[in-house]
C-alpha positions as CSV (number, residue, x, y, z in Angstrom):
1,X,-15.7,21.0,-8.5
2,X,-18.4,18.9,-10.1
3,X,-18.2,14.8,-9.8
4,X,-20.2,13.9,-12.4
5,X,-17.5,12.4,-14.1
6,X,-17.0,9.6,-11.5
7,X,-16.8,6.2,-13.0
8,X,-15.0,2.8,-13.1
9,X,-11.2,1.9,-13.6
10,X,-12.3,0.5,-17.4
11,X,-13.7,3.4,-18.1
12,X,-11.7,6.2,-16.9
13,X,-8.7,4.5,-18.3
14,X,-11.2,4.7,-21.8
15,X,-12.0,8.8,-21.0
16,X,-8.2,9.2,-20.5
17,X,-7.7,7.4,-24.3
18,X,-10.3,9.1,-25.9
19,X,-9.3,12.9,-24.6
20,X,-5.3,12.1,-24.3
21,X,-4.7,8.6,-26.5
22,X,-1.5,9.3,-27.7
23,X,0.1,11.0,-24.4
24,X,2.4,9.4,-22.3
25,X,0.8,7.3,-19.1
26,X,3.6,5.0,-17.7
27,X,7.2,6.0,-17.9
28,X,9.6,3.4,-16.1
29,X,13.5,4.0,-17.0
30,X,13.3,1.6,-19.9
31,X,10.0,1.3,-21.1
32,X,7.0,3.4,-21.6
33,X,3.2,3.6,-22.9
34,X,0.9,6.1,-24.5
35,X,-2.6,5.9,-22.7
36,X,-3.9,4.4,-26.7
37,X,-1.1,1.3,-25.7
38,X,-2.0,0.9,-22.5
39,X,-5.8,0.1,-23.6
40,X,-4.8,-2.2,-26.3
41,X,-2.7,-4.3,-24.0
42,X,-5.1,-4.0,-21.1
43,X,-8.1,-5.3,-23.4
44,X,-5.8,-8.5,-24.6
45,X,-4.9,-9.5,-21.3
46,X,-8.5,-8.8,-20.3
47,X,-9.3,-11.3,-23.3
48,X,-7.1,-14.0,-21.7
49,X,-8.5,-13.7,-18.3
50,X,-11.8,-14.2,-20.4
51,X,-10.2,-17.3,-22.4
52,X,-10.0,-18.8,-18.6
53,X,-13.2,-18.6,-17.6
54,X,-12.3,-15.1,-15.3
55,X,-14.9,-13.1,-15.4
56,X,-17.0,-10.6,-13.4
57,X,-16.7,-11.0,-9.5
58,X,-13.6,-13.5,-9.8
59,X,-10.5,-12.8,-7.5
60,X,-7.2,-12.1,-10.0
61,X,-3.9,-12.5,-7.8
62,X,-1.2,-10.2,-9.2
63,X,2.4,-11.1,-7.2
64,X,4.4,-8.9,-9.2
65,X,7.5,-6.1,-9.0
66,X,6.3,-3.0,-10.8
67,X,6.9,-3.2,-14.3
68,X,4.0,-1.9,-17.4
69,X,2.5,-5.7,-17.2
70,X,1.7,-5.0,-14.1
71,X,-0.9,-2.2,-14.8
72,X,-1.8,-3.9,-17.8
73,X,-3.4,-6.6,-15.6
74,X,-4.3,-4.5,-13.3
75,X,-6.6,-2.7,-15.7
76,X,-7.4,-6.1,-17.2
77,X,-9.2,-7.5,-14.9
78,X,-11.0,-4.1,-14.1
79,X,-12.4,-3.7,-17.6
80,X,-14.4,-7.2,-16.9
81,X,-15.4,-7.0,-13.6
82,X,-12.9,-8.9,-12.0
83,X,-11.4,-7.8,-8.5
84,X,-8.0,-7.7,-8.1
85,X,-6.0,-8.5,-5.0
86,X,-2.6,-7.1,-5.2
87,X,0.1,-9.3,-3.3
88,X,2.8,-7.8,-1.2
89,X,5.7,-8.6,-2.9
90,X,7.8,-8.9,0.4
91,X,5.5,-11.9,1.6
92,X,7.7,-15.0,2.2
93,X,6.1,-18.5,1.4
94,X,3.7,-18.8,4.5
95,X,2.1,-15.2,3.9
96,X,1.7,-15.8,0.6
97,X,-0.3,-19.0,1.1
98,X,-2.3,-17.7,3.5
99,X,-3.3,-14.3,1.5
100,X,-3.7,-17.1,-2.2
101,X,-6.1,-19.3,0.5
102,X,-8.1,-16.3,2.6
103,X,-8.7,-14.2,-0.5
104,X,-10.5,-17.2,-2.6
105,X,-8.0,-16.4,-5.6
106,X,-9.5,-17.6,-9.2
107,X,-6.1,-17.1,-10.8
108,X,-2.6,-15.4,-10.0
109,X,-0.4,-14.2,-12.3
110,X,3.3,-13.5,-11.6
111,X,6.6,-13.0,-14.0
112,X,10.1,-13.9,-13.9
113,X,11.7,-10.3,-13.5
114,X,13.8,-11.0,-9.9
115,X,13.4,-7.9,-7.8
116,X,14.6,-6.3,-4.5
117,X,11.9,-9.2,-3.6
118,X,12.2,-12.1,-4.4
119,X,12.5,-14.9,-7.2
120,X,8.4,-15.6,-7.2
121,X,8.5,-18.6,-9.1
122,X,10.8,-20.2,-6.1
123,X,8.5,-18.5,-3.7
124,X,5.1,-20.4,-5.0
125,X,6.8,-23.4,-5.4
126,X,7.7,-23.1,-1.8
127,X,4.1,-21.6,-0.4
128,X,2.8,-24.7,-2.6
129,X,4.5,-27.1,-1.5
130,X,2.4,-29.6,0.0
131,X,-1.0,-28.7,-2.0
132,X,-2.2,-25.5,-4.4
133,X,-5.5,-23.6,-2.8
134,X,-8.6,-25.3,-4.1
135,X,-10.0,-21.9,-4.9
136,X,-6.7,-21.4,-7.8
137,X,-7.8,-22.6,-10.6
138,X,-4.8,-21.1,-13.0
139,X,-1.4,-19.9,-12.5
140,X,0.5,-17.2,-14.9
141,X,4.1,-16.7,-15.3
142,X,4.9,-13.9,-17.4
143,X,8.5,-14.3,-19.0
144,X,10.3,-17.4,-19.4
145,X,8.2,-20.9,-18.8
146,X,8.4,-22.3,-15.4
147,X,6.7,-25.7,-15.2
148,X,3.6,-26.2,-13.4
149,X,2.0,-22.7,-15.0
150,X,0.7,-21.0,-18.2
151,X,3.3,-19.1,-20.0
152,X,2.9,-16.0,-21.3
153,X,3.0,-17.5,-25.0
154,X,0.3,-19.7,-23.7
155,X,-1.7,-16.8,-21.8
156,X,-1.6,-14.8,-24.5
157,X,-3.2,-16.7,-27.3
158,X,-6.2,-17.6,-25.3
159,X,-7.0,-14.2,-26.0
160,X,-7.5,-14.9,-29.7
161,X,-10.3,-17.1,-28.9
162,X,-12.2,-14.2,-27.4
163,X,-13.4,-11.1,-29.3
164,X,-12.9,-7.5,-28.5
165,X,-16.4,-6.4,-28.2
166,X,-16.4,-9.3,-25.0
167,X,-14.4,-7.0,-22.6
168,X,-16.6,-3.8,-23.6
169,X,-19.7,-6.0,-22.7
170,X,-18.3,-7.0,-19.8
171,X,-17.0,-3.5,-19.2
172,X,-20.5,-2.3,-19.3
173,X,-21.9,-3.9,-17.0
174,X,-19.2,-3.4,-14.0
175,X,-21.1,-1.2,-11.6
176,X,-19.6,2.1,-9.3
177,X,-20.2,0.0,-6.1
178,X,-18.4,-3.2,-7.9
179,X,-15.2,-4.6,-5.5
180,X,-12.5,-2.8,-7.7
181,X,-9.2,-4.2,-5.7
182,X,-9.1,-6.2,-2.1
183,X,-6.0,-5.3,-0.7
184,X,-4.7,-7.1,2.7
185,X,-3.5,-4.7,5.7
186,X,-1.3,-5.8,8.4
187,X,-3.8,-5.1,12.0
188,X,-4.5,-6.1,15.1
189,X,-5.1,-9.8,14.1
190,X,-2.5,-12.6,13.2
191,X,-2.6,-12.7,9.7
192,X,-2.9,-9.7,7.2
193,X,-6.9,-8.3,6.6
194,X,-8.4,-8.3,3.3
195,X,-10.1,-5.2,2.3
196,X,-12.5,-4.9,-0.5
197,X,-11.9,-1.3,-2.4
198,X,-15.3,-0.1,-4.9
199,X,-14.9,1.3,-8.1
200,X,-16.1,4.6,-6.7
201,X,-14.3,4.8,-3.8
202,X,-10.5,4.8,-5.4
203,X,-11.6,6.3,-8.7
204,X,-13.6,9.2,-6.5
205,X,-10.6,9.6,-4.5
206,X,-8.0,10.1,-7.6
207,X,-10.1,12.4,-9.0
208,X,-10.7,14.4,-5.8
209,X,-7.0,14.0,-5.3
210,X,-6.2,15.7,-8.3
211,X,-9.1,17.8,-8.9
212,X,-8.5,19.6,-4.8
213,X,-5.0,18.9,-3.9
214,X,-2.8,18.3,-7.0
215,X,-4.1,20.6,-9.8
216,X,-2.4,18.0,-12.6
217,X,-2.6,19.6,-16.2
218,X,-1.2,16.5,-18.8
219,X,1.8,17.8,-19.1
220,X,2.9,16.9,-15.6
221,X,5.3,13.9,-14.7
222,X,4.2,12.5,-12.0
223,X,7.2,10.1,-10.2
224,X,5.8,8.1,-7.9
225,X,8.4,4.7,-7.4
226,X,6.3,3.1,-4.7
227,X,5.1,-0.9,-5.0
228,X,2.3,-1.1,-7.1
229,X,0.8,-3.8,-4.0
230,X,0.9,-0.5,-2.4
231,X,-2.2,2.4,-2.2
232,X,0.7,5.4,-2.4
233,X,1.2,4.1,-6.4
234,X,-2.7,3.1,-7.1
235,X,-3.6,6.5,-5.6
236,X,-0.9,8.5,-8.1
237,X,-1.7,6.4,-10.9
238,X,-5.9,7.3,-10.7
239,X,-4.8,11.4,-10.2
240,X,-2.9,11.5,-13.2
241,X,-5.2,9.6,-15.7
242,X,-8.2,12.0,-14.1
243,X,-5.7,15.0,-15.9
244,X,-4.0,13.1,-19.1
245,X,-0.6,12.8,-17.2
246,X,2.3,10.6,-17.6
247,X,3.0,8.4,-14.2
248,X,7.0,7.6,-13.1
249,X,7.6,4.6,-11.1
250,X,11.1,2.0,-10.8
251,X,10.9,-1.6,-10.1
252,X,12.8,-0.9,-7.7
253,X,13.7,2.5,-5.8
254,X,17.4,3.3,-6.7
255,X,18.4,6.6,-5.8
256,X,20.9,7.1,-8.4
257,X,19.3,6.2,-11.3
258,X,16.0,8.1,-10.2
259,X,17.7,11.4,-10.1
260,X,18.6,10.7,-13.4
261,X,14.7,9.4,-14.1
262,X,13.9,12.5,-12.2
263,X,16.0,15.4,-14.5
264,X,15.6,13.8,-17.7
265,X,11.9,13.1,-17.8
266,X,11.8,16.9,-15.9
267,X,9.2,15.7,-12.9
268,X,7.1,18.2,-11.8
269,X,5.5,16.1,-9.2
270,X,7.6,14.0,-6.5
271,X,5.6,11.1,-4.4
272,X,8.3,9.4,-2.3
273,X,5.7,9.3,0.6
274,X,8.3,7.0,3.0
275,X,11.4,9.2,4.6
276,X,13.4,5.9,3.4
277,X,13.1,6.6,0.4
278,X,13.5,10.5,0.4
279,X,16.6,9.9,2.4
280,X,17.9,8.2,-0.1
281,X,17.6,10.7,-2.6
282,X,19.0,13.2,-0.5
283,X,21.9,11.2,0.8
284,X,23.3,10.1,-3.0
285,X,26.4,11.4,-3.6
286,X,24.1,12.6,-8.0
287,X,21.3,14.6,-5.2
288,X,23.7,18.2,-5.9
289,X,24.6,18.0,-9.4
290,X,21.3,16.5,-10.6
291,X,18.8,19.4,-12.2
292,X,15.8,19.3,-10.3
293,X,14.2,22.6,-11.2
294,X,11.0,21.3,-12.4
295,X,10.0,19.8,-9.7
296,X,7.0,22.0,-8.1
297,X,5.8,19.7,-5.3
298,X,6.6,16.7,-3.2
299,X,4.8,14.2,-0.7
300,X,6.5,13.4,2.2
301,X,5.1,11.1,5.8
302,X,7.4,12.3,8.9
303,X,7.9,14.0,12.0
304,X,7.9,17.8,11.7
305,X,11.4,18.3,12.1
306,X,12.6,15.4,9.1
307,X,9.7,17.8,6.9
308,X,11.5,20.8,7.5
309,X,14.8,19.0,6.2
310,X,12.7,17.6,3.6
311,X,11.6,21.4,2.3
312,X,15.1,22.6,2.8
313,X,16.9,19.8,0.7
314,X,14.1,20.7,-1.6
315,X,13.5,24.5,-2.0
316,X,12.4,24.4,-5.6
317,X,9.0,22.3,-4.1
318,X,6.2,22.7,-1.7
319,X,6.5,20.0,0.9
320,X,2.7,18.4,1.6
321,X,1.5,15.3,4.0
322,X,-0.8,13.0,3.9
323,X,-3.4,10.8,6.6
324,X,-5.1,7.9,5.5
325,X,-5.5,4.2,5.5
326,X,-6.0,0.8,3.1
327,X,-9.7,1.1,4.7
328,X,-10.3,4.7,3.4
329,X,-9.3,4.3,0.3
330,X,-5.4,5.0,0.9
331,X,-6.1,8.6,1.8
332,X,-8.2,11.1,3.1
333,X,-6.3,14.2,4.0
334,X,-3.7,15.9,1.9
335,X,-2.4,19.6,2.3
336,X,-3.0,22.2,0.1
337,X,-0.5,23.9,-1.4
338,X,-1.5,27.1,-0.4
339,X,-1.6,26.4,3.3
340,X,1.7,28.1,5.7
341,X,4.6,26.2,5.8
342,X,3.8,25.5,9.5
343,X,0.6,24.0,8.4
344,X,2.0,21.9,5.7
345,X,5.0,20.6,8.4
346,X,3.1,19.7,11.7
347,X,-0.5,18.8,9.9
348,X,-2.1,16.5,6.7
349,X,-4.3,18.9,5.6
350,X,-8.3,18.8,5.7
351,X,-10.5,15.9,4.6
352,X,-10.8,15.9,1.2
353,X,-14.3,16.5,-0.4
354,X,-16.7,14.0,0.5
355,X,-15.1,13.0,3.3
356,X,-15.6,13.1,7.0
357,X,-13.5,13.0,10.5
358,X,-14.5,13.3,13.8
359,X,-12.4,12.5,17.3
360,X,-13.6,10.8,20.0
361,X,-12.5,9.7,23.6
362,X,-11.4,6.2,23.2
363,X,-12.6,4.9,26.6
364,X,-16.5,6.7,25.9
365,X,-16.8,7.9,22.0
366,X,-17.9,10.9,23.5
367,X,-17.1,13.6,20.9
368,X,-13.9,15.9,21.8
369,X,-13.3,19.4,21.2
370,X,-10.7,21.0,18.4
371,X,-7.3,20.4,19.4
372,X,-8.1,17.6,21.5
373,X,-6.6,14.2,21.2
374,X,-8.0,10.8,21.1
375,X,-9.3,8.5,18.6
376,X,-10.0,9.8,14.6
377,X,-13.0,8.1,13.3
378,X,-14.1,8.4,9.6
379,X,-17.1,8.6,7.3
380,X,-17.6,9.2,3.3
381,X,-17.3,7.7,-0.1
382,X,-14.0,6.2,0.4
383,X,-14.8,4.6,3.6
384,X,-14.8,0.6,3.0
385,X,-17.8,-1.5,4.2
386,X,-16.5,-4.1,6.0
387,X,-13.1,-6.3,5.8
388,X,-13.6,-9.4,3.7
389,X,-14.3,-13.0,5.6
390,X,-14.2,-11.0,9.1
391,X,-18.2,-10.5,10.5
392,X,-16.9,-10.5,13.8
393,X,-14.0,-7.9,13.4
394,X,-16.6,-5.8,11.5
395,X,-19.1,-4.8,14.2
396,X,-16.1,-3.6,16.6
397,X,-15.1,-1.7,13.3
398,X,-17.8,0.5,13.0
399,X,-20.0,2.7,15.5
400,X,-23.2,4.2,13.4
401,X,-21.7,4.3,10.3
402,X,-18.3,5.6,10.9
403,X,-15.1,3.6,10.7
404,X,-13.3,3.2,13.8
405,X,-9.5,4.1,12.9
406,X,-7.5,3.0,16.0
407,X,-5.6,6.3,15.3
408,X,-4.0,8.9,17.9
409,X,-4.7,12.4,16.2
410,X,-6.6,15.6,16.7
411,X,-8.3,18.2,14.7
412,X,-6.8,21.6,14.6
413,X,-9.2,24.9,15.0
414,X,-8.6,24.9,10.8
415,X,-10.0,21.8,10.4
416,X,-6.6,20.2,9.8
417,X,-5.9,16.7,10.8
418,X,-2.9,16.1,13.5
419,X,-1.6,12.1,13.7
420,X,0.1,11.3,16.7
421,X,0.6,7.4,16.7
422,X,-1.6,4.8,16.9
423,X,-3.8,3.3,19.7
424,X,-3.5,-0.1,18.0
425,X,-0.9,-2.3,18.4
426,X,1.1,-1.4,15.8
427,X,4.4,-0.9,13.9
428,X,5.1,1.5,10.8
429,X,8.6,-0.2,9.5
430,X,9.7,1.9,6.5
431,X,7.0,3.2,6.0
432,X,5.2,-0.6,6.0
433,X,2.0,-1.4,8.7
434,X,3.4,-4.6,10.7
435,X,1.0,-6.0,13.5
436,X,3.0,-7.1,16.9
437,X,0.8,-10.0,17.6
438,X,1.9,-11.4,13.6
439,X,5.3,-11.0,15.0
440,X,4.4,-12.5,18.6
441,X,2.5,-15.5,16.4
442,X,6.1,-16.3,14.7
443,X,8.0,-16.1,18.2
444,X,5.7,-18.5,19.5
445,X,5.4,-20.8,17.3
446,X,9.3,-21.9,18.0
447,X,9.0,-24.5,20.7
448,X,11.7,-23.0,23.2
449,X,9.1,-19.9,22.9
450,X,6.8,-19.8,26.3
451,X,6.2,-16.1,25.6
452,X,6.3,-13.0,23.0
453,X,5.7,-9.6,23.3
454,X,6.4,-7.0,20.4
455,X,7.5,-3.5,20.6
456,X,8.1,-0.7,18.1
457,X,11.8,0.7,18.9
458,X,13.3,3.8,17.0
459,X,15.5,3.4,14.1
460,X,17.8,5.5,12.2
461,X,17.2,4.9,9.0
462,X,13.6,2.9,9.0
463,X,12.2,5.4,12.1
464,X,10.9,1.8,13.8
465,X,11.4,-1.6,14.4
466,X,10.7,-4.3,16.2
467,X,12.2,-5.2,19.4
468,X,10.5,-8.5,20.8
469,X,11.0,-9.4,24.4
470,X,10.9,-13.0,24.8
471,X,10.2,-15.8,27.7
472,X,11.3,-19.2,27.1
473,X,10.1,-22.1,28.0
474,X,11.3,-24.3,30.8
475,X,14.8,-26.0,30.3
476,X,14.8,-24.5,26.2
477,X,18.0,-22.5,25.2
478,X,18.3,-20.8,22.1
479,X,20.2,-17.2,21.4
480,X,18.8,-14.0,20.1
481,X,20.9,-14.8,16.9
482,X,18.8,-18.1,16.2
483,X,15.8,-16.7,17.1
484,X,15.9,-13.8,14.5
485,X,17.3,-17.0,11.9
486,X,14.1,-18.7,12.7
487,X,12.3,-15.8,11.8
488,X,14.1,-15.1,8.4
489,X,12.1,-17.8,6.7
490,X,8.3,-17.3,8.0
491,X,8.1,-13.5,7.7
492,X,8.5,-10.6,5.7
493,X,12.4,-9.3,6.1
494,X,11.1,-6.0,7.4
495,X,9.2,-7.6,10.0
496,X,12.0,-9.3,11.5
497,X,12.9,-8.2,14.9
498,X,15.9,-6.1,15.0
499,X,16.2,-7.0,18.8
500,X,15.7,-9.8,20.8
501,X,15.2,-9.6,24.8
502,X,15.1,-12.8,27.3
503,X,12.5,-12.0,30.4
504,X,11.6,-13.9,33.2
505,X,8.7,-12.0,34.7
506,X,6.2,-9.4,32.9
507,X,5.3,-5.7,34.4
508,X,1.8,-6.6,34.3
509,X,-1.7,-5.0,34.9
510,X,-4.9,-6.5,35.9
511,X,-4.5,-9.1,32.8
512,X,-2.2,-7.5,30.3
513,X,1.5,-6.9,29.3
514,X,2.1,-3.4,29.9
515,X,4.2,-2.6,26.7
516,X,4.9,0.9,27.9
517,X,6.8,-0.4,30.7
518,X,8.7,-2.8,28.0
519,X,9.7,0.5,25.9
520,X,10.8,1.9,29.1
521,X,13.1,-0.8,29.6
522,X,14.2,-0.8,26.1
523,X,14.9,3.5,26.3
524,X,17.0,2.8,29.6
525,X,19.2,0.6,28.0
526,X,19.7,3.5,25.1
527,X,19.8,6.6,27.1
């Protein structure tokens, strides 16, 4: 495997047209682009941004469902050095103004298209309701005008005042180690974490994604429905432009209708990633009759036992996993193909190329043997440098050189990487990172709140959710129902707790909530 090939979004997207221009790169159920079209409208929205004053360094806001515009400026803003923040579409109003305001946006650009999400032109109207971010300096709505931003009509004849040879200046000059994409990762912290994403970093790790795990050829179909504001679609999207390939995704996942997507476009590569969504597939009533005989290989995140119903419902594929993590690039580890059934069900493979993982005691960092568990740090190209605005967070982040993970796992006597939970103080919702403490800052901000403590509680259908366990304060009264309410509007609907419980006292230690003793409490109810 050689990497000399490694280079920026702009211009692998340009490689990909000038060996595979007229194949197909995005495929959504009613609309597709050649990797030729994708350039052209890339380089006119890249125009635009430059029409604006956007230019290299400059933070472009994209608050978008997937849909082709979305990629377009994705790879816009790539070709002229711009770094693109990607928005979680599930924000509600004070998320999003926080994210707009922390990640010194220059511009955002939305569209009308009403998802599974939300109505986004009611949700900035709401986030800005008492004053736009001094740092925005434009707002884009794709689709039909909305007062108060640029339409699209608008947006894109700025472009004609700007030539084409601009962007390929600009494109030039837009350097390995350049900020490619900030995207912002729920913690240990209150609010969601930027982190700043190279050039090198996530176009290294596509490549060595599909040059040591995937094996693409550009004849593959690649279905991979994610969120785009999400590393398990950015990831896919790099791996098959490093092999020509045509990329799947939905804007939004509906099981029926990608079975359909699935057997008619003959996907040879499946990238649910979240059992949610593989579920789904399995549990339509289409999942028997569909023909699904292409398909060769399919990513699945799960317990051992929910990947062995995986590669049963499945036959036809070869089940593979996964570790990795916003800060490292969205992944490190992915099985290979090749590796036993057993490997590919209880492990995620070996560190990719390039890449390093060590575990350590978390009390001492002392280094642990194979098949120990503790804490997994992590070293390598695709390691970030530092989370953005956040000095403080950033030397307990590191210890000589290596990232700091906050990960339970262990290194088998292969080499192969084991996760076992976290050691942060965390939730995985769906498949979705949710810090307690930005669920404990809600809870408390309600006045008949004294108290909030967060737990993850097991679910059938999203694996975990949150359970809070709540003190109130003196003389307030409010009910579980109204609590949750409250919550509703100030949080993402996936971060809602499922389950509220009234305490008076706390099992304590020396000076903190012991949450283990909470899940106990929660299991004895259950059990």
């Amino acid at each position: 495997m050689s990497w000399i090939n490694v280079t920026t979004f702009g211009d692998l997207l340009v490689r990909a047209v000038d060996q595979w221009g007229d194949n197909e790169a995005l495929i959504f159920p009613d609309q597709r682009l050649t990797y030729a079209a994708l350039l052209d409208a890339a380089s006119v929205r890249a125009r635009s941004l430059l029409g604006l004053g956007i230019g290299p360094g400059d933070h472009v806001g994209l608050l978008m469902a997937n849909c082709l515009e979305y990629v377009e400026c994705l790879f816009a803003a790539q070709l002229i050095g711009a770094v693109v923040v990607p928005i979680n579409a599930r924000f509600k109003a004070p998320e999003l103004a926080y994210v707009v305001e922390n990640a010194d946006l220059d511009i955002l650009i939305s569209h009308d298209l009403i998802s599974e999400y939300a109505n986004f032109g009611d949700l900035l109207d709401e986030a800005f309701a008492q004053a736009r971010p001094a740092c925005l300096k434009h707002l884009v709505m794709l689709g039909k005008h909305r007062p108060g931003f640029l339409s699209e009509q608008e947006f894109e004849e700025i472009s004609l005042s700007i030539s084409a040879d601009a962007v390929d200046h600009y494109r030039g000059q837009v350097s390995l180690r350049d900020t490619a994409i900030m995207m912002y990762t729920s913690g240990t912290t209150a609010h969601p974490k930027g982190c700043p994403l190279s050039h090198e970093m996530l176009v290294r790790n596509g490549m060595n994604m599909n040059q040591s795990r995937y094996f693409l050829n550009e004849s593959d179909r690649f279905w991979a429905p994610l969120p785009l504001f999400h590393m398990a679609s950015i990831l896919p999207l790099l791996c098959c432009m490093d092999a020509g390939a045509a990329m799947l995704s939905m804007t939004y996942v509906d099981a029926g209708q990608a079975l359909q997507m699935m057997e008619q476009e003959r996907v040879t590569i499946a990238f649910p990633s979240f059992p949610t969504v593989t579920m789904s597939l399995i549990q339509h009533a289409d999942f028997a009759r569909r023909d699904l005989s292409s398909l060769r290989r399919i990513n699945n995140v799960a317990p051992p036992d929910l990947l062995r119903q995986f590669q049963d419902a499945f036959p036809q594929a070869v089940q593979t996993g996964a570790y990795g993590l916003t800060e490292a690039g969205g992944v490190i580890a992915f099985n290979h193909p090749e590796e036993s059934l057993e490997s590919r069900l209880t492990t995620c493979g070996k560190p990719m190329p390039g890449l390093q993982a060590r575990i350590v005691d978390p009390d001492t960092g002392a280094d642990l043997d194979r098949g120990l568990k503790g804490e997994i740090l992590l070293k390598g190209y695709a390691v970030f440098e530092g989370y953005y605005k956040s000095p403080e967070k950033n030397q307990t982040a590191f210890v000589d050189g290596w990232f700091k993970t906050g990960d339970l796992c262990l290194i088998d006597a292969s080499g192969s990487i084991e996760f076992h939970g976290r050691l942060k103080d965390m939730l995985k919702v769906g498949g979705e990172n949710v810090a307690a403490i930005e669920i404990e800052s809600v809870l408390t901000s309600n006045p008949a709140v004294a108290m909030a403590q967060v737990i993850g509680v097991a679910d059938d259908r999203l694996f975990e959710v949150a359970c809070a366990y709540v003190e109130l304060s003196p003389g307030a009264a409010i009910d579980e129902a109204d609590l949750i309410e409250f919550c509703r509007d100030k949080i993402a609907s996936y971060k809602v707790p499922r389950y509220i419980r009234f305490v008076s006292q706390w099992p304590m230690s020396a000076t903190k909530v012991q949450k283990f003793v909470l899940r106990d409490w929660f299991l004895g109810e259950t059990s």
